[in-house]
C-alpha positions in Angstrom: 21.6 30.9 8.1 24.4 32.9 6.6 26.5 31.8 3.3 29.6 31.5 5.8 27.9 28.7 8.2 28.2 25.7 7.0 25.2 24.2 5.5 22.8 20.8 8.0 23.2 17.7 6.6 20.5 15.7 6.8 20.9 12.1 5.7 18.0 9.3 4.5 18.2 5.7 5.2 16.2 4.1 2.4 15.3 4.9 -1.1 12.0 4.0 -1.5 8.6 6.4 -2.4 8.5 7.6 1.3 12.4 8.4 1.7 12.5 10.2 -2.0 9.4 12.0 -0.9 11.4 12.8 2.3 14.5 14.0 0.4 12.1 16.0 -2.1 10.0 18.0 0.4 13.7 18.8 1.7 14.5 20.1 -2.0 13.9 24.1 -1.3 15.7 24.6 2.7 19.2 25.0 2.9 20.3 21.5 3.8 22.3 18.9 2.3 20.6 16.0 1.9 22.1 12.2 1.3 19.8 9.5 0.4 21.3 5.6 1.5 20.1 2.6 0.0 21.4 -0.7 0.3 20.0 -2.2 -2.7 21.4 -1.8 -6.0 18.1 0.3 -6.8 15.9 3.3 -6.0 12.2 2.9 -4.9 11.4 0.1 -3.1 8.0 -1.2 -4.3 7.8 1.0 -7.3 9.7 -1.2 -9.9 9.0 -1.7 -13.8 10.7 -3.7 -16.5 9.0 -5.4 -19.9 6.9 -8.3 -20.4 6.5 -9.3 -23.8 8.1 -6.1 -24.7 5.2 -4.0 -22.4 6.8 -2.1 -19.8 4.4 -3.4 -16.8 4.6 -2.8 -13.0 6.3 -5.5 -11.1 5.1 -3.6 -7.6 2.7 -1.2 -7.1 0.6 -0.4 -10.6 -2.0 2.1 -9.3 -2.3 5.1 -6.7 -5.4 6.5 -5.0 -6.1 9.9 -7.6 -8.8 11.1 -4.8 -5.7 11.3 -2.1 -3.4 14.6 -2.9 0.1 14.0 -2.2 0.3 11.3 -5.2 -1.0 13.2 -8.4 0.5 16.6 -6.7 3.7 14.8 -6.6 3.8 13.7 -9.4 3.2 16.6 -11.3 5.8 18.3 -9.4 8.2 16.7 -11.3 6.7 17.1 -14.5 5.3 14.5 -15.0 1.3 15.4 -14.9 1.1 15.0 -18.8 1.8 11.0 -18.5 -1.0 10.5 -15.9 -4.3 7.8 -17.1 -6.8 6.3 -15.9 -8.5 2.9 -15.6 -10.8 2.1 -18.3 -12.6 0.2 -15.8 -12.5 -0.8 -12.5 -15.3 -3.3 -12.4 -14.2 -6.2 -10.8 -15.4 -9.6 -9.5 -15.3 -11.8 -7.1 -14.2 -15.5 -8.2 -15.9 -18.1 -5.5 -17.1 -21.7 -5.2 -16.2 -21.7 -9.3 -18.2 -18.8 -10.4 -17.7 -15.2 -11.2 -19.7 -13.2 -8.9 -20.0 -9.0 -9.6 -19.0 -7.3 -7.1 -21.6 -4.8 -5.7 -20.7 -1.2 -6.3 -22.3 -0.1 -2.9 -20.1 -1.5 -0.4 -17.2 -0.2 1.4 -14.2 -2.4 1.2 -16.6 -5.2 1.5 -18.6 -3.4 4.1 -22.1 -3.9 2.5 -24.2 -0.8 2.2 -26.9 -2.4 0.0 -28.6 -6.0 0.4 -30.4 -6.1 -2.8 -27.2 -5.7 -4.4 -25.7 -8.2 -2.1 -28.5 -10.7 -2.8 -27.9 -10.2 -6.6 -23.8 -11.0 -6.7 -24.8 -14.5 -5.2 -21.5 -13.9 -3.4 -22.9 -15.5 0.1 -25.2 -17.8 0.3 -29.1 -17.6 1.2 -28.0 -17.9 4.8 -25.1 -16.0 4.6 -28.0 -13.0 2.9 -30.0 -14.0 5.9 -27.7 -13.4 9.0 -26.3 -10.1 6.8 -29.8 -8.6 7.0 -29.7 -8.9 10.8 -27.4 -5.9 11.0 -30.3 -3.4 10.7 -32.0 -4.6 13.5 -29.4 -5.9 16.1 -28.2 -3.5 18.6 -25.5 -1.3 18.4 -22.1 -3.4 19.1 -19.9 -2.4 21.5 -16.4 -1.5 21.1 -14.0 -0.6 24.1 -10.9 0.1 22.2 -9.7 -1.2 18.7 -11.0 -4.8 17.3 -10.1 -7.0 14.4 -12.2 -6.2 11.2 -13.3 -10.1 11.2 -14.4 -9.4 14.8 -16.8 -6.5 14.6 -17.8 -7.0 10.8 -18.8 -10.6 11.6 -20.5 -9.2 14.7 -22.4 -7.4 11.9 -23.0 -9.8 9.3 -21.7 -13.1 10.1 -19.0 -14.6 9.0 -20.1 -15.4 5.7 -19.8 -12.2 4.8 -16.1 -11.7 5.9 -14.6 -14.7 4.6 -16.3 -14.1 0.7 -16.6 -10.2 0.5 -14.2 -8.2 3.0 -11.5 -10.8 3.2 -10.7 -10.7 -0.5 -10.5 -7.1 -0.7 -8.3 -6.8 2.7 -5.8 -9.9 1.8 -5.6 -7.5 -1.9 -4.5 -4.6 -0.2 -2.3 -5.8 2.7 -2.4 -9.6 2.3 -3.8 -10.5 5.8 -6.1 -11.8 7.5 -9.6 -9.9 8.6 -9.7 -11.6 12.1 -6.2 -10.1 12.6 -6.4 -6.7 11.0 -7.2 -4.0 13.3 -10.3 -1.8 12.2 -9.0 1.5 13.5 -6.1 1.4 11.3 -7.2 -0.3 7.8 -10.6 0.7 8.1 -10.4 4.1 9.7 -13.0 6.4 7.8 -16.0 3.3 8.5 -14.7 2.7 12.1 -15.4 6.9 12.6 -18.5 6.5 11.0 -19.6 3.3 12.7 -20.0 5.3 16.1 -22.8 7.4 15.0 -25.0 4.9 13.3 -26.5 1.6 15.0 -26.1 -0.7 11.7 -22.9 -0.7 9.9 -24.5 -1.0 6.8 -25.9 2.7 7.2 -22.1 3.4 8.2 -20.8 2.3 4.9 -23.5 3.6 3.0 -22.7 7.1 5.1 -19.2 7.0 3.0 -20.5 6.2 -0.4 -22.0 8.8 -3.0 -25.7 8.5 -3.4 -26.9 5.6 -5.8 -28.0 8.3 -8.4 -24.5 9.6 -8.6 -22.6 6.2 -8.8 -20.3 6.2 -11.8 -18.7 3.2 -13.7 -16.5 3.0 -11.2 -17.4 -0.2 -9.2 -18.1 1.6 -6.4 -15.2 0.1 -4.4 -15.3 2.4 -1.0 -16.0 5.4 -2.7 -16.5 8.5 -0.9 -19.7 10.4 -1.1 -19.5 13.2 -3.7 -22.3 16.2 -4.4 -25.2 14.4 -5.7 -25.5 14.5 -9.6 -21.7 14.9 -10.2 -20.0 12.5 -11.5 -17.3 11.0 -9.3 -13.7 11.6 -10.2 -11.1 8.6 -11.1 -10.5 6.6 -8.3 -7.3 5.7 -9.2 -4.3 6.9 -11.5 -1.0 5.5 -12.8 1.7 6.6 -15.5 2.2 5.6 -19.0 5.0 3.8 -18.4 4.1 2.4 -14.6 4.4 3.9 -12.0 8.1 2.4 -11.3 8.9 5.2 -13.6 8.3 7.5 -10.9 11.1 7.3 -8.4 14.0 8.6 -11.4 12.9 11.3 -11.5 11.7 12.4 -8.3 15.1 11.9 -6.9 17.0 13.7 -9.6 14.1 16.6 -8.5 14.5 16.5 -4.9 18.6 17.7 -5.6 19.7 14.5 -3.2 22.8 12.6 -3.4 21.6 9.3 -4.1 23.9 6.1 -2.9 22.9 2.5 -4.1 24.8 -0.1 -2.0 25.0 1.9 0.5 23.4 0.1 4.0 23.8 1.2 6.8 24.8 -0.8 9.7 24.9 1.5 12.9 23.4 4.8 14.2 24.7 6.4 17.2 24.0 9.5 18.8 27.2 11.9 20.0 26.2 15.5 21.7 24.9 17.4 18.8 24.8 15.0 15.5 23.7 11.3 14.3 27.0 9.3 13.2 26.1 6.6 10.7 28.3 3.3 10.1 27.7 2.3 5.8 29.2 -0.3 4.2 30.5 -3.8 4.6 32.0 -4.6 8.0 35.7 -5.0 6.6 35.6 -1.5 5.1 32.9 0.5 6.9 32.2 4.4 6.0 31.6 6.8 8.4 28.9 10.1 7.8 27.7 12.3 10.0 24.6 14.1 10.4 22.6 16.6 11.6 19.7 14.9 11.7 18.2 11.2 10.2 15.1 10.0 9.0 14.7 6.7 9.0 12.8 5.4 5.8 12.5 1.7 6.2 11.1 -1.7 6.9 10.0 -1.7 10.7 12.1 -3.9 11.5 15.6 -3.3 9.9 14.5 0.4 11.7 14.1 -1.5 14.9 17.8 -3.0 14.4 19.3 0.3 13.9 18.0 2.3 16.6 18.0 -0.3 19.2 22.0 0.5 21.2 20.5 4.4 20.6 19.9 5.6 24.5 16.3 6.0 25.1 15.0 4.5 21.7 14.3 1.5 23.6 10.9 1.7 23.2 10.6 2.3 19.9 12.9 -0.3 18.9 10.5 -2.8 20.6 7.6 -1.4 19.3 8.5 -1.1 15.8 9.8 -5.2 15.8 6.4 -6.1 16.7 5.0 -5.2 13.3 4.6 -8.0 11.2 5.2 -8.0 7.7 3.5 -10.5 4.7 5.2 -11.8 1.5 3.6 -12.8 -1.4 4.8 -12.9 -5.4 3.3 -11.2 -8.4 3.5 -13.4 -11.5 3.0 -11.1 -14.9 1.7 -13.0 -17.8 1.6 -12.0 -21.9 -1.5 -13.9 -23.7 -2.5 -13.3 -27.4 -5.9 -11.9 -27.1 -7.4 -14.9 -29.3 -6.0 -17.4 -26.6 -9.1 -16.3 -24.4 -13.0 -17.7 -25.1 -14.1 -14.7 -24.4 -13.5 -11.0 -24.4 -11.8 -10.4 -20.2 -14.4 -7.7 -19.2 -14.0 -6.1 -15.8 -10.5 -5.1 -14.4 -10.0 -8.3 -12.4 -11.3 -10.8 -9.8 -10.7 -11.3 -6.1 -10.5 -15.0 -4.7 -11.8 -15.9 -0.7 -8.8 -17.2 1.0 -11.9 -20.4 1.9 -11.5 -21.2 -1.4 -8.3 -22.3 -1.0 -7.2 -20.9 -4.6 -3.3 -20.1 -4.5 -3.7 -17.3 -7.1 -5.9 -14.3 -4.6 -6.1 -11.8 -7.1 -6.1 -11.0 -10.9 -5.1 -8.2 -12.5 -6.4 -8.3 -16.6 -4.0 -4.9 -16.6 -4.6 -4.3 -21.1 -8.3 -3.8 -19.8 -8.2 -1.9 -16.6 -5.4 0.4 -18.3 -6.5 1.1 -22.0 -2.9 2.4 -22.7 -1.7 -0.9 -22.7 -4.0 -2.5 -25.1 -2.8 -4.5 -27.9 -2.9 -8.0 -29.2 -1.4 -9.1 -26.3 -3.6 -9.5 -22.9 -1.5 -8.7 -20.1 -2.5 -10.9 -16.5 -0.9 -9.8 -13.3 -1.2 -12.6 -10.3 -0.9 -12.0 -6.8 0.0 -15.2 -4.4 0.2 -15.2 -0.6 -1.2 -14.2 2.5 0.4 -14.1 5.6 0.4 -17.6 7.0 1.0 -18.9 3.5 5.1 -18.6 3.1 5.5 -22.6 2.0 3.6 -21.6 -1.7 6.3 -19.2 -2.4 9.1 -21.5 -1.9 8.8 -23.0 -5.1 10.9 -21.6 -7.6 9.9 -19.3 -10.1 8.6 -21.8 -13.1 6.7 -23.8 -10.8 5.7 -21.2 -9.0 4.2 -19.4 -12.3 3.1 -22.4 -13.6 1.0 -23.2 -10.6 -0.5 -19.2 -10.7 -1.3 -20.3 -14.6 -3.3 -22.9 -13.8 -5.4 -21.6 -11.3 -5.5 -18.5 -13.7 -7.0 -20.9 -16.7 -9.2 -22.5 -14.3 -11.0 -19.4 -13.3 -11.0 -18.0 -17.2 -10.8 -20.7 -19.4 -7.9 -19.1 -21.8 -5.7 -21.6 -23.2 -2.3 -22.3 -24.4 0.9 -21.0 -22.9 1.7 -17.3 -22.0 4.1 -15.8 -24.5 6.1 -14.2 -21.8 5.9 -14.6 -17.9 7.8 -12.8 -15.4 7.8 -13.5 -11.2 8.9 -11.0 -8.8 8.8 -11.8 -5.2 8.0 -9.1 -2.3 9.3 -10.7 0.7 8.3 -9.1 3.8 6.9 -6.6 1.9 3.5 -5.9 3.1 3.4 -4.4 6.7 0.4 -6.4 8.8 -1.6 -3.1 11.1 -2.4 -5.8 13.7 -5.2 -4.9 16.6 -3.3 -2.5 18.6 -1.4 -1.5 15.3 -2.4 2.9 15.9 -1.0 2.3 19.8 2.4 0.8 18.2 3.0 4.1 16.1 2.1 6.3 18.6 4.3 4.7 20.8 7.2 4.8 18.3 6.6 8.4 17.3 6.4 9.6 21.0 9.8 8.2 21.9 11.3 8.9 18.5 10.2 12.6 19.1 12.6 12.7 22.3 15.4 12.2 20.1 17.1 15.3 18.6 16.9 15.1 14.5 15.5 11.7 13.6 12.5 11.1 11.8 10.5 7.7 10.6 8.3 7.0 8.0 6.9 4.8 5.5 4.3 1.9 5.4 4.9 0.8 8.2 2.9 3.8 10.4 0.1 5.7 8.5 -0.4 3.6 5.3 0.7 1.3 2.7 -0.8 3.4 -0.5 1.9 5.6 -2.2 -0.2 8.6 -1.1 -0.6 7.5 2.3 4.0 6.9 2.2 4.2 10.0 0.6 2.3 12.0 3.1 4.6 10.2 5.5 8.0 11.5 4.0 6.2 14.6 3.8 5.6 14.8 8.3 9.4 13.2 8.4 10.8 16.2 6.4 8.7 18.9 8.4 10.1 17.2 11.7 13.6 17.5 10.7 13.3 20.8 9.4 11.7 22.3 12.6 14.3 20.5 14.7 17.0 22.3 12.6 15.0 25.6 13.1 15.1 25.5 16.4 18.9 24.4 17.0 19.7 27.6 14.7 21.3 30.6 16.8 19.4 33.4 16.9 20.5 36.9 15.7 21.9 38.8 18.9 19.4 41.6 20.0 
């Protein structure tokens, strides 16, 4: 492209960690490049603000360190010297009114060792029982994708689902395991479930040798050389990771628009027209080409009157999506019996506890340490909308309570603060790896646009920011390939 032509513009709908990561990976080719979003704020689920006058996460707090595309980004835009790491990431399970360790050789829940399961006293002697039975029961047949509940249970019995892999699935997507598809939250152990007869040798297949375990907590680590001591699992910045999306979109060279929704896209013969702005007083851009970084359904809405996106539209509105709230809580350190130890605790959704994890986030990060204990709470799982209709002081007071319960600390917390995540946790149902092949496939067959974001490939910021990452390369072949070539 010459300095006369005039320059592809390429324009973003949605600023969160995917649609920033889009723009940035667009930073160094010769496009323009608008980022839309229609809330009054950048980055989506990467939010900070002060609790007690501690500048704590209100979304995502951590990132996988042993996935790339986080740290690398990161220190892309300088800010590699603010990276730490947990002080711990022991962490327990909270059940029948007892804290139970969680054992270090299992793979999201997946056990890989029964002595160690035996020892948490997370099931019961049954429960240990039917578990056992996985190394000699044949091989279980799977013709296609499954729920995790399904084949697990299959496994280990249910016992083992509802008190060990439940808790850590509803903490990462906040679903259900009889609804979660295998293939797609699980995909590493449902690759390495087809060459071994017991799933326990599966798991166990994806976890360093015992000699090399590190004070980690062994929570679905992947095998490392033996004798080396395993790298951080996970990573976040001094000052959260909310601090993050700033400056990566004054990095990727992007106009950034707050406010700025966008309520059509249409295709005319060689560009995307995009209607922003309230209906009395829309805006019209154009573009060369579009990616669309958002919710699966508010994507669905928008390319639904495009011609031949039908099938897209209807597969992205099948993905569901969960709420939940995360309540952030300031003790004095004094307030508790006894010192917090570990980095948290899960809670079975059997136990019918509204609080489903704890966060003790002035242990797990050491940078935050002071007099003050800092608690984060995460309510809801899908199916459990009615517990977040309470407003915010009962709704904090209630995640309190259960908190106190399970710890014992007393007294009020000198500072709360509730931030609610509707709709914010896509559900990868049974089927989930079809639905975004299906939406890529028919998105692909229409010039210039792009998705990406939780929805398809992941909901960790590595997994989002590899996603803006394929959106960019998409867009930027497309505009490759639409250049003229030089006249032989």
């Amino acid at each position: 492209m010459t300095s006369a032509e005039p320059r592809s513009r390429v324009a973003i709908v949605g600023g969160g960690i995917a649609g920033l990561a889009a723009a940035f990976f667009l930073h160094d080719q010769d496009v323009e490049v608008t980022v839309l979003e229609g809330s009054p704020r950048i980055g989506g689920k990467l939010r900070v603000s002060e609790v007690a006058g501690i500048a704590v996460d209100a979304g995502a707090e951590a990132l996988l360190a042993r996935r790339p595309e986080g740290v690398d980004l990161i220190r892309a835009v300088g800010l590699a010297d603010r990276l730490v790491y947990p002080g711990t990431m022991s962490a327990s399970i909270w059940t029948r009114g007892q804290f139970c360790s969680l054992p270090r050789r299992q793979f999201m829940g997946v056990p890989a060792d029964f002595g160690e399961l035996e020892r948490s006293a997370i099931v019961s002697r049954a429960g240990l029982h039917r578990a056992r039975q996985d190394a000699a029961l044949p091989a279980t047949a799977r013709d296609g994708d499954v729920a995790v509940g399904e084949y697990v249970g299959a496994r280990f019995g249910a016992e083992v689902v509802d008190r060990l892999v439940e808790p850590l699935l509803g903490g990462v997507y906040a679903g259900r395991a009889d609804q979660l598809s295998f293939e797609a939250t699980l995909p590493a152990l449902a690759r390495a479930s087809r060459g071994h007869q017991s799933l326990a040798e599966a798991a166990a297949s994806l976890l360093a040798p015992p000699a090399s375990q590190g004070t980690t907590g062994g929570q679905g680590q992947p095998a490392s050389a033996a004798g080396a001591s395993p790298p951080p699992v996970f990573t976040t910045l001094t000052a959260g990771l909310g601090a993050l999306p700033e400056p990566l979109a004054r990095a990727s060279g992007a106009v950034v628009r707050t406010r700025a929704t966008v309520r059509e896209l249409a295709r005319s013969a060689d560009s995307w027209r995009l209607t922003v702005g309230p209906t009395a007083a829309p805006e019209r851009l154009d573009a060369d080409a579009v990616i669309l970084a958002l919710p699966a359904r508010p994507a669905s809405r928008l390319i639904r009157p495009v011609a031949g996106a039908a099938d897209a539209a209807a597969a992205l509105a099948e993905i569901e999506y969960a709420s939940m709230a995360i309540i952030t809580l300031a003790y004095p350190v004094a307030a508790f019996p006894a010192p917090l130890a570990g980095s948290g605790y899960l809670v079975p959704a059997v136990d019918g506890r509204p609080v489903k994890a704890a966060t003790f986030s002035s242990v797990k990060w050491p940078h935050l340490a002071g007099g003050l204990h800092v608690i984060r709470l995460s309510v809801g799982r899908i199916g459990e909308e009615a517990i977040l209709q309470r407003d915010d002081a009962e709704l904090a007071a209630l995640a309190a309570a259960d908190f106190a319960a399970a710890t014992g600390v007393t007294g009020s917390a000198v500072d709360t603060r509730v931030t609610r995540w509707g709709g914010g946790l896509p559900q990868y149902a049974v089927g989930h790896l079809d639905l975004v092949s299906r939406i890529r496939a028919c998105v692909a067959g229409q010039p210039g646009l792009a998705v990406c974001g939780a929805a398809f490939d992941g909901i960790g910021i590595p997994a989002c920011i590899a996603s803006g990452r394929l959106a960019a390369d998409q867009v930027v072949a497309y505009l490759e390939s639409r250049a003229p070539r030089p006249a032989r």
